[in-house]
KESEFI-645465 format. One record per residue (C-alpha): residue number from 1; x negated, y negated, z. Coordinates in nm, 3 decimals. Example, Ala and Ser with C-alpha at 12.3 -4.5 7.8 and 13.67 -1.06 7.14 Angstrom:
<nodes>
+------+---------+---------+---------+
: resi :       X :       Y :       Z :
+------+---------+---------+---------+
:    1 :  -1.230 :   0.450 :   0.780 :
:    2 :  -1.367 :   0.106 :   0.714 :
+------+---------+---------+---------+
</nodes>
This chain:
<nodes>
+------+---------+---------+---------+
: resi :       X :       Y :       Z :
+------+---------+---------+---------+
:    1 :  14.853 :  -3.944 :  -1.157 :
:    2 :  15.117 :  -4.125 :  -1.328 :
:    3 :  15.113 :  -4.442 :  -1.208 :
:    4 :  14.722 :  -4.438 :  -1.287 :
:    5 :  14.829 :  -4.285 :  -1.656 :
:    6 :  15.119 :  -4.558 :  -1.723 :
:    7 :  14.805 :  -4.783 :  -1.665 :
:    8 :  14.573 :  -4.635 :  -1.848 :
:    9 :  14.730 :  -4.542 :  -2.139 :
:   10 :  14.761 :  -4.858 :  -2.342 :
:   11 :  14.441 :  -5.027 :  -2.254 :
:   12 :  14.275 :  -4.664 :  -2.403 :
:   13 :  14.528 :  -4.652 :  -2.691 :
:   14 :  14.429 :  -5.014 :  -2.826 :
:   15 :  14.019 :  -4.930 :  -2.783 :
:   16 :  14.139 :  -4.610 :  -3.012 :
:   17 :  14.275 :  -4.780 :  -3.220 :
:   18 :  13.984 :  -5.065 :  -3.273 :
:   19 :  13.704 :  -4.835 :  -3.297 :
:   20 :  13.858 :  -4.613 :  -3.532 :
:   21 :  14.022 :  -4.913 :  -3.766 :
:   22 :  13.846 :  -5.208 :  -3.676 :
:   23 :  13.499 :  -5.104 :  -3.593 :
:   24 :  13.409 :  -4.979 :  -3.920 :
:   25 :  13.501 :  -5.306 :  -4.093 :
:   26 :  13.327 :  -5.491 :  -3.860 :
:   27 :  13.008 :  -5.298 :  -3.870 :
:   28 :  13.035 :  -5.306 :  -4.267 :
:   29 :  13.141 :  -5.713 :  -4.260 :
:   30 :  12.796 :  -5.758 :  -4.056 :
:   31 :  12.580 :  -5.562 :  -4.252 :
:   32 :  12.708 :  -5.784 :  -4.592 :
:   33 :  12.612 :  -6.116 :  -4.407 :
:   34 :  12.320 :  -6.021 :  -4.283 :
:   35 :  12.195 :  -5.865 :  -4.607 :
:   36 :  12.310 :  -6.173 :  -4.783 :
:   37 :  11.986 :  -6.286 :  -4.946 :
:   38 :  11.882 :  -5.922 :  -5.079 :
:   39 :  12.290 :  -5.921 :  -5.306 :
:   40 :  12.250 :  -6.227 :  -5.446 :
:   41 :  11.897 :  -6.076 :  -5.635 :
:   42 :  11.976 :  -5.959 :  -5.948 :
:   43 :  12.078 :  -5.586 :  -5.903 :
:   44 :  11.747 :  -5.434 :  -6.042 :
:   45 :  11.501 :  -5.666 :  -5.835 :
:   46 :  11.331 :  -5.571 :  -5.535 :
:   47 :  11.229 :  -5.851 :  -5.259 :
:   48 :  11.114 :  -5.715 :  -4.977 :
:   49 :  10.889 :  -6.047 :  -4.914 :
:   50 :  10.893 :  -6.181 :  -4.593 :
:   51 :  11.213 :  -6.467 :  -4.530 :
:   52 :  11.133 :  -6.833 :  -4.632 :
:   53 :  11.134 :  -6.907 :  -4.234 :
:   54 :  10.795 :  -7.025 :  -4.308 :
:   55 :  10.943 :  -7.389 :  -4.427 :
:   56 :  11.212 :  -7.449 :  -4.226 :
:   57 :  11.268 :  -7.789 :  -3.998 :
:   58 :  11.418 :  -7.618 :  -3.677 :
:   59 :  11.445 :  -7.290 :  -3.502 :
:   60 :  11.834 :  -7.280 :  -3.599 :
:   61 :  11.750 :  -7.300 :  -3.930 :
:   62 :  11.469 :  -7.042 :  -3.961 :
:   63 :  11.732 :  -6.830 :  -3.733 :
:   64 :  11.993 :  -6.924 :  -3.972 :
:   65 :  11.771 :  -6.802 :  -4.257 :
:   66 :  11.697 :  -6.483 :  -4.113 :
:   67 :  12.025 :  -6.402 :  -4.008 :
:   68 :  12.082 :  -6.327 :  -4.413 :
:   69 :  11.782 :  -6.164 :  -4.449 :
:   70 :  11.791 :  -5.827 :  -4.295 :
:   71 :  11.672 :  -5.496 :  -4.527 :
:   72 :  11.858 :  -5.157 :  -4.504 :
:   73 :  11.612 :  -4.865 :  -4.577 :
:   74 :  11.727 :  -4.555 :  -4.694 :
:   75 :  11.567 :  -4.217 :  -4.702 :
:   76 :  11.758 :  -4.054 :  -5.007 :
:   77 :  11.758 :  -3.724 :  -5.221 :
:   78 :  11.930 :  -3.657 :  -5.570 :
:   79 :  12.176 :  -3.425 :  -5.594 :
:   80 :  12.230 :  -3.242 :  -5.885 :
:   81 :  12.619 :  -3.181 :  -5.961 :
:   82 :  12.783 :  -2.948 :  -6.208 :
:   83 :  13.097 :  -2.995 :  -6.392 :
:   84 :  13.364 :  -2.764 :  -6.466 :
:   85 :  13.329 :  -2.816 :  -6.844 :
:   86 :  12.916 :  -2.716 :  -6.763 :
:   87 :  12.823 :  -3.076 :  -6.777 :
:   88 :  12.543 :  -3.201 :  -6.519 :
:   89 :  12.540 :  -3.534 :  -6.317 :
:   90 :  12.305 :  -3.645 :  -6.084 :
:   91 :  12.462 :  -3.826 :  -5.734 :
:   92 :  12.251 :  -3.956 :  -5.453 :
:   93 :  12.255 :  -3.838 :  -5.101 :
:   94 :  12.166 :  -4.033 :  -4.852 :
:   95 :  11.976 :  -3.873 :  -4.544 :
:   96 :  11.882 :  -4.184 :  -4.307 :
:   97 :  11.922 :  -4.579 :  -4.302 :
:   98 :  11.756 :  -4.813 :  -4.078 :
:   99 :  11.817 :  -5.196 :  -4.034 :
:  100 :  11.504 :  -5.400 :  -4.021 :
:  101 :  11.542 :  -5.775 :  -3.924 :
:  102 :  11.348 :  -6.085 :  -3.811 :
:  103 :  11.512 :  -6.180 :  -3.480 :
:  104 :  11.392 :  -6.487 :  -3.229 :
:  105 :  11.211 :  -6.299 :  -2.923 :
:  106 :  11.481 :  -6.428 :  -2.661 :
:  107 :  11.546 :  -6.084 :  -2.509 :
:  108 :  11.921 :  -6.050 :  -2.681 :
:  109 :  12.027 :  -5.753 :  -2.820 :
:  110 :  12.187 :  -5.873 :  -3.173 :
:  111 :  12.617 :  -5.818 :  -3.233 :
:  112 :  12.699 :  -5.720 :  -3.526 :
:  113 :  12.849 :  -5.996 :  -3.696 :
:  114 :  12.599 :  -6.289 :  -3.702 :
:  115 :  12.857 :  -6.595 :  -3.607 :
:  116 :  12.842 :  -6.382 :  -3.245 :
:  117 :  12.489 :  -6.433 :  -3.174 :
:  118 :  12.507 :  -6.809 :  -3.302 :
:  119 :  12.758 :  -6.879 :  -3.056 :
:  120 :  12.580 :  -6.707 :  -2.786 :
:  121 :  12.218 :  -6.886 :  -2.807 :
:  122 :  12.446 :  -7.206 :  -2.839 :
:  123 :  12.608 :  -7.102 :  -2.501 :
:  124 :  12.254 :  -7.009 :  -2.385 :
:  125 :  12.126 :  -7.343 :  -2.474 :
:  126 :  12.401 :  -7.511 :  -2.308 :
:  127 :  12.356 :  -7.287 :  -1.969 :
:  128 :  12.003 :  -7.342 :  -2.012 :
:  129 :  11.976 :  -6.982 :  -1.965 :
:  130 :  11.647 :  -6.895 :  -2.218 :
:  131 :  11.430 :  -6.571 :  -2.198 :
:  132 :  11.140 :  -6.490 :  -2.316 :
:  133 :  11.011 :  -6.744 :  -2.693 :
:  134 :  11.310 :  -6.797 :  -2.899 :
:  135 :  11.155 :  -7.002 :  -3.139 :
:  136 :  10.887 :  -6.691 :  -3.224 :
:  137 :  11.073 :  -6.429 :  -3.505 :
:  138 :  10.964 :  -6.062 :  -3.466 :
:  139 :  11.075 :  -5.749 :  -3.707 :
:  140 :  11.384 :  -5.583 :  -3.553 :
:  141 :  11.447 :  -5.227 :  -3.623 :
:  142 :  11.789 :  -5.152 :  -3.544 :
:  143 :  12.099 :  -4.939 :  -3.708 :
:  144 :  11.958 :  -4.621 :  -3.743 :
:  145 :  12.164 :  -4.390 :  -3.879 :
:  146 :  12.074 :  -4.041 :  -4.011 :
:  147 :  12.319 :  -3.742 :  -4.166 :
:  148 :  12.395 :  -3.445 :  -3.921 :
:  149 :  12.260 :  -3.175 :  -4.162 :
:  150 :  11.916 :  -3.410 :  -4.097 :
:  151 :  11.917 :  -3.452 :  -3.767 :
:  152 :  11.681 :  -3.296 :  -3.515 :
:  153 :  11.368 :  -3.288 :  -3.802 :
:  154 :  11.225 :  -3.610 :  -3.633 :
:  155 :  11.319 :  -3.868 :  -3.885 :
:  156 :  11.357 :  -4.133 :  -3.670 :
:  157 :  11.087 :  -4.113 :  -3.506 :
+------+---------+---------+---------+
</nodes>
């Protein structure tokens, strides 16, 4: 038991570590790239067109495109808050989010940070190791998240 805990013990204190400092940063780092193309809209327009992958050259490119393109739903409720001095504001509470993104049907499960799954169709490629039509883009629901005081009342669903 000790031996086995000397040699356990750091490999589980550095995966502590990253997923309680790193993870977060990482998961919030992706979700900027990848919603890229909605923050550069001015802040009170809506697109929720399909991506321009319609007029692009290559598959990288149309990837490329929709890599930046993802939408973040979000099921919301306002929340009325009350002041000490009796004054009312109104903050929003979000209940659920869901990713949706185009993504190449090649049978990969997406990272979080887009440079990742670059590098890994460009290993694919190499390997020639291809499943299923890469060059095809389907919608890609991923990322759901939904509050625990919501859970269990079949949102996700």
């Amino acid at each position: 038991q000790g031996l086995e805990r000397l040699i356990l013990t750091p490999p589980v204190g550095i995966w502590n570590t990253y997923s309680d400092y790193v993870a977060l940063t990482e998961i919030l780092s992706g979700l900027r790239k990848r919603t890229r193309r909605q923050r550069m809209l001015p802040v009170q327009t809506v697109d929720v067109s399909r991506p321009p992958v319609d007029e692009c050259s290559t598959t990288e490119e149309c990837i490329a495109i929709a890599m930046e393109s993802s939408l973040v739903l979000v099921l919301a409720r306002e929340k009325v808050k009350k002041a000490k001095n009796g004054e009312e504001s109104i903050e929003v509470d979000a209940i659920a989010t869901v990713e949706l993104q185009l993504q190449p049907t090649d049978g990969k499960i997406p990272f979080t940070q887009p440079w990742l799954d670059t590098l890994e169709r460009r290993i694919a490629k190499f390997l020639e190791i291809q499943s299923g039509n890469g060059r095809q883009l389907q919608p890609y629901l991923s990322n759901l998240c939904v509050a625990p005081s919501a859970r269990g009342k079949g949102l996700g669903r």
